[in-house]
ROTILUM-287647 format. One line per 5 residues: number of its first residue (from 1); their letters; for each residue x, y, z of C-alpha. Coordinates in steps of 0.1 Angstrom, whole numbers, plus 5000, padded with zeros to 4 digits. Example, Ala and Ser with C-alpha at 12.3 -4.5 7.8 and 13.67 -1.06 7.14 Angstrom:
1) AS) 5123:4955:5078  5137:4989:5071;
***
This chain:
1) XXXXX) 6521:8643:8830  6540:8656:8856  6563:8686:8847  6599:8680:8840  6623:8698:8872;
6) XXXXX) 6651:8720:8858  6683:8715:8879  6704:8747:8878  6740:8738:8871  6750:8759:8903;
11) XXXXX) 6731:8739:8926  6743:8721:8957  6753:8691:8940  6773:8705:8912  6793:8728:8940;
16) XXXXX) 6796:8695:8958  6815:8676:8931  6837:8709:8922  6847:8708:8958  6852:8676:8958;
21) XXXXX) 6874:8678:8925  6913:8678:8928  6930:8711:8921  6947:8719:8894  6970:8746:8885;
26) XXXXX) 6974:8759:8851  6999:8784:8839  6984:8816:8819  7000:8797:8786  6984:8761:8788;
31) XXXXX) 6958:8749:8766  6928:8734:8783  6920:8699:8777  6892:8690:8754  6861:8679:8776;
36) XXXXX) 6871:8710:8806  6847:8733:8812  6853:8768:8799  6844:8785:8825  6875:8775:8849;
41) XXXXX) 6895:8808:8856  6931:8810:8864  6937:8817:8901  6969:8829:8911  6979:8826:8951;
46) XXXXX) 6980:8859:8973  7018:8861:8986  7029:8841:9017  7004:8819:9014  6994:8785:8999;
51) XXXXX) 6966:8766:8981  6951:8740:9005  6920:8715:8986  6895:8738:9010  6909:8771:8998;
56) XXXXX) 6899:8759:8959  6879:8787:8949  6846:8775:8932  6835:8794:8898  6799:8801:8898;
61) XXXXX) 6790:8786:8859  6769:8805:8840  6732:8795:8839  6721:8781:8809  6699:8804:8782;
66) XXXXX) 6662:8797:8795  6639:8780:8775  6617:8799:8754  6579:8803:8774  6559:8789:8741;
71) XXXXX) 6579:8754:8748  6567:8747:8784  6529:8758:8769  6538:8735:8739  6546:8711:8766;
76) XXXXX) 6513:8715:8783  6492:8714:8754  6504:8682:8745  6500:8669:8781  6466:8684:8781;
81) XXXXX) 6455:8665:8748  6472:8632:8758  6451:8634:8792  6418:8644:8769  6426:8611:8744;
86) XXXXX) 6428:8595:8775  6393:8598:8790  6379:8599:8757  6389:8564:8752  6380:8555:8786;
91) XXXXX) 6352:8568:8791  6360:8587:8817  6345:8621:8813  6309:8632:8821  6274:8645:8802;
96) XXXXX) 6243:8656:8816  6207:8647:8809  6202:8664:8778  6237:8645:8761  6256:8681:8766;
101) XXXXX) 6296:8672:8770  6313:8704:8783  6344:8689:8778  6342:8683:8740  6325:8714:8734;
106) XXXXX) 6352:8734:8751  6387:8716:8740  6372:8705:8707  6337:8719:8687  6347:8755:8701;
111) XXXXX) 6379:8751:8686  6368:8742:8651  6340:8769:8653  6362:8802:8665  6383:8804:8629;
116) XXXXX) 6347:8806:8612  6341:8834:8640  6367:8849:8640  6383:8850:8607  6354:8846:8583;
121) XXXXX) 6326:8864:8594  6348:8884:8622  6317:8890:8643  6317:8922:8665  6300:8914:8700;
126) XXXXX) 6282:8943:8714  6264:8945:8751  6277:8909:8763  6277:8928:8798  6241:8927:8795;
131) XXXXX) 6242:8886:8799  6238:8878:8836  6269:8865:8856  6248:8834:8870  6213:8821:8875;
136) XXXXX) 6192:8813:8842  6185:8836:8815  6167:8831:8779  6180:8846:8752  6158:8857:8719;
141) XXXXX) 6173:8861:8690  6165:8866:8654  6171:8837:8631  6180:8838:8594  6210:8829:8567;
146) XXXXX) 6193:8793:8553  6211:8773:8574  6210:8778:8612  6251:8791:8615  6238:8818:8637;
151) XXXXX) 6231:8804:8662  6259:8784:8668  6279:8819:8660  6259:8835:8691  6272:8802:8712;
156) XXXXX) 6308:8812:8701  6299:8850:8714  6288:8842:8750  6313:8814:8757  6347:8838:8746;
161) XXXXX) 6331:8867:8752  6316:8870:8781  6332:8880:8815  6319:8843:8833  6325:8824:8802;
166) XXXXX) 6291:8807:8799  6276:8785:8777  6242:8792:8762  6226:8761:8756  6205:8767:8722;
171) XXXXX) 6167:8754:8720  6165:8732:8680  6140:8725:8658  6128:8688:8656  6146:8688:8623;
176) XXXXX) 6181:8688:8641  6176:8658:8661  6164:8636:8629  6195:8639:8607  6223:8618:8614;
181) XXXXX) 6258:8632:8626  6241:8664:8632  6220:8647:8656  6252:8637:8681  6271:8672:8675;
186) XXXXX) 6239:8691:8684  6234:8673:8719  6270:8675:8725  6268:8715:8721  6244:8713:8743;
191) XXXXX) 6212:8721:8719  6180:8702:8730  6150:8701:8715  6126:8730:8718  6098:8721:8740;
196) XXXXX) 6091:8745:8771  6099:8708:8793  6135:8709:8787  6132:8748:8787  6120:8751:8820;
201) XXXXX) 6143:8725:8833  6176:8739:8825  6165:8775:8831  6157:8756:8866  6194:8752:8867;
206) XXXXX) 6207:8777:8863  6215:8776:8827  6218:8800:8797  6195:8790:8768  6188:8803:8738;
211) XXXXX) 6159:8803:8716  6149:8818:8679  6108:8824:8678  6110:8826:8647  6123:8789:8635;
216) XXXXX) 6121:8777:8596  6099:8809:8592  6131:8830:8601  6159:8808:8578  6137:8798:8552;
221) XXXXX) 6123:8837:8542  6133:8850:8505  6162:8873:8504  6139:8902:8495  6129:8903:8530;
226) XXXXX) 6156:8898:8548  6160:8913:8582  6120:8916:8588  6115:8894:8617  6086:8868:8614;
231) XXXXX) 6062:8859:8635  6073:8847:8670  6050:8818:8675  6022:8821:8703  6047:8837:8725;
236) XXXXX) 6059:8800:8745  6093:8815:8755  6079:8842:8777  6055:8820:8794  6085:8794:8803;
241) XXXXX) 6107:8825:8813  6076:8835:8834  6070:8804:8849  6109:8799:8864  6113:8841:8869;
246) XXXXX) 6143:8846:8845  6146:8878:8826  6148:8878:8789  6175:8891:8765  6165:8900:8735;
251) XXXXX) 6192:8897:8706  6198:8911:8674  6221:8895:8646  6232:8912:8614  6250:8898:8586;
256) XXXXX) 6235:8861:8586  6211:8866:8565  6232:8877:8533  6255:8840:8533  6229:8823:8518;
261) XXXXX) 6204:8850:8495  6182:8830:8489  6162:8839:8457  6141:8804:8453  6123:8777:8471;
266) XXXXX) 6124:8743:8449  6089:8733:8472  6080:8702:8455  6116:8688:8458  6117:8702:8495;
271) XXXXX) 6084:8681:8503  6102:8649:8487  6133:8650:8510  6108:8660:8537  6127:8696:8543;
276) XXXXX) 6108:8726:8558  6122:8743:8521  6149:8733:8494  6168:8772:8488  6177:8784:8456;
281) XXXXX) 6206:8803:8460  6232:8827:8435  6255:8800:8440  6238:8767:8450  6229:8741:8433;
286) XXXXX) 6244:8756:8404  6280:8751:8416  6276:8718:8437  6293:8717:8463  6309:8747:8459;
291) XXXXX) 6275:8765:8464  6272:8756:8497  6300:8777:8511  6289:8808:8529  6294:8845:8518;
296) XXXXX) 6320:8858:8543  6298:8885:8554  6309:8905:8581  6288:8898:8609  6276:8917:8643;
301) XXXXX) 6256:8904:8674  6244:8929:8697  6229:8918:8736  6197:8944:8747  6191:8951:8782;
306) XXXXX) 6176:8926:8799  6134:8922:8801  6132:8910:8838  6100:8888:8850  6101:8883:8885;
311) XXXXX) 6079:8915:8891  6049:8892:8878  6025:8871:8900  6027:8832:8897  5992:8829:8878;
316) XXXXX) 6011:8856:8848  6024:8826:8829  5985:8820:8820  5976:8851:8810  5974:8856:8773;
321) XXXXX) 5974:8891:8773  6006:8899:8794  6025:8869:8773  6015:8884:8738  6025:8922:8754;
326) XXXXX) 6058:8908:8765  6063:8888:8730  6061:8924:8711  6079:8943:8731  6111:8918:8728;
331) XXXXX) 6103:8913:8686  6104:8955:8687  6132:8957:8708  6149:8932:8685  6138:8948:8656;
336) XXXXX) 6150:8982:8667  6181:8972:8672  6187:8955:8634  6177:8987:8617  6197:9007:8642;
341) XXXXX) 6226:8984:8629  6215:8983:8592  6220:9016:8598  6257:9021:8609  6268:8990:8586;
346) XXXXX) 6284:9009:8556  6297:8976:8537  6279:8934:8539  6313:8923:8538  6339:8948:8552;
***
């Protein structure tokens, strides 16, 4: 929608039409005619001399008041949406390989996602700075809370906080991409499944990806031992981060894992529904629906310094040794970190 030109009333035309005008003199007494501007002044001639229709002097009218800013951004934002509905409903807008629509995740999935940021668990980014610029990078993170809300948390952190505003693209279980609805949102976030195939490939271009070793291991662990990391698998990440030379970023969260305490694991009913676990909660199932809103824990992610990996040979993807060396040092770093945290955390929720 093109933008709507202001024309000042003091512009050539309206001086044109005043000059054009036939003069009128008014005595100091007379009472202007309804419809006259207010801004015509009494002129009085200099002595000796006469009006001619040239020698009409023309008032400069007051500008009108300006229009506050927030209406031409009002403006805007409806322009902008109109254009989105637009290409939504024609198709016109574009999604890679993998199903990721940058477009919706930007104008419209951010957008739902950043009050639960921002206002209910009012997460505290620390060391974004440490997330390269550009080029690939793989993020590993800690995973916990019952259901996966961290990680699409950390996806809120990079994309508003940091300095490029990237977008980490987030490696999901098999789980995700077998339930309905939360199939379609998941590939339009830009989650793929978690194979080192798709890994490798977007790290090969150049994309931010996230990962959680740690999986239903991480979510599904009783409350009573919460924040001890898992095991991290057989160390896949690091070979794939080997393999295309990207460094890794280990990541520590705090405050998912208390929105969910889990204090049960109903295992029989989670092997009917087919579910890695079925939690028993303070609050769920007891309360129905009500029990599946999260604690508004206060929540914060901290970025380490990255673990680079293009100071290894080729042939150090295959080595089992280096991979399980490189696996513990980023599950130490990571665990570090969250008892550094625990540490300076004086209150879950404040």
């Amino acid at each position: 929608m093109a933008d709507a030109k202001v024309i000042p009333f003091d512009d050539d035309r309206s001086r044109g039409s005043a000059v054009q005008r036939p003069s009128r003199r008014r005595s100091v007494g007379s009472r202007r005619k309804s419809g006259e501007s207010a801004l015509v002044r009494e002129v009085q001639p200099l002595p000796g001399r006469s009006f001619a229709q040239d020698d009409v002097p023309v008032t400069r009218e007051e500008q009108p008041p300006q229009k506050p800013q927030q209406e031409g951004g009002l403006e805007r934002r409806i322009a902008s949406g109109l254009a989105f509905l637009r290409r939504r409903l024609t198709g016109d807008y574009d999604v890679d390989d993998f199903g990721y629509d940058e477009e919706l995740t930007d104008q419209v999935l951010m957008s739902l996602l950043r009050p639960v940021y921002e206002n209910y668990f009012r997460v505290e980014v620390k060391g974004v700075e440490n997330i390269p610029s550009e080029g690939g990078a793989l993020i590993v993170a800690n995973h916990s809370g019952t259901l996966p809300l961290d990680g699409l948390m950390m996806q809120v952190a990079v994309h508003d906080h940091h300095p490029a505003g990237r977008h980490l693209r987030l490696l999901a279980a098999d789980l995700v991409f077998m339930l309905p609805v939360v199939n379609e949102l998941a590939r339009k976030l830009g989650h793929t499944l978690a194979c080192a195939e798709d890994a490798e490939r977007l790290l090969g271009q150049g994309e931010l990806v996230g990962v959680m070793p740690e999986g239903f291991k991480g979510i599904g662990k009783p409350f009573s031992e919460r924040y001890k990391l898992q095991r991290f698998g057989r160390g896949g990440f690091v070979s794939t981060a080997l393999r295309k030379r990207t460094p890794i970023i280990p990541c520590s969260i705090v405050g998912a894992e208390e929105i969910y305490p889990m204090i049960g694991n109903a295992k029989t009913l989670a092997r009917l529904l087919g579910f890695p676990y079925f939690p028993l909660t303070p609050t769920f199932p007891w309360l129905g629906p009500l029990g599946g809103i999260p604690l508004p824990t206060k929540w914060t992610i901290q970025f380490g310094e990255p673990i680079p990996t293009d100071g290894y040979p080729p042939e150090a993807a295959e080595d089992p040794m280096l991979m399980f060396n490189l696996t513990d040092q980023v599950r130490e770093q990571i665990q570090h970190t969250l008892y550094k945290l625990l540490v300076q955390r004086r209150s879950v929720f404040f």
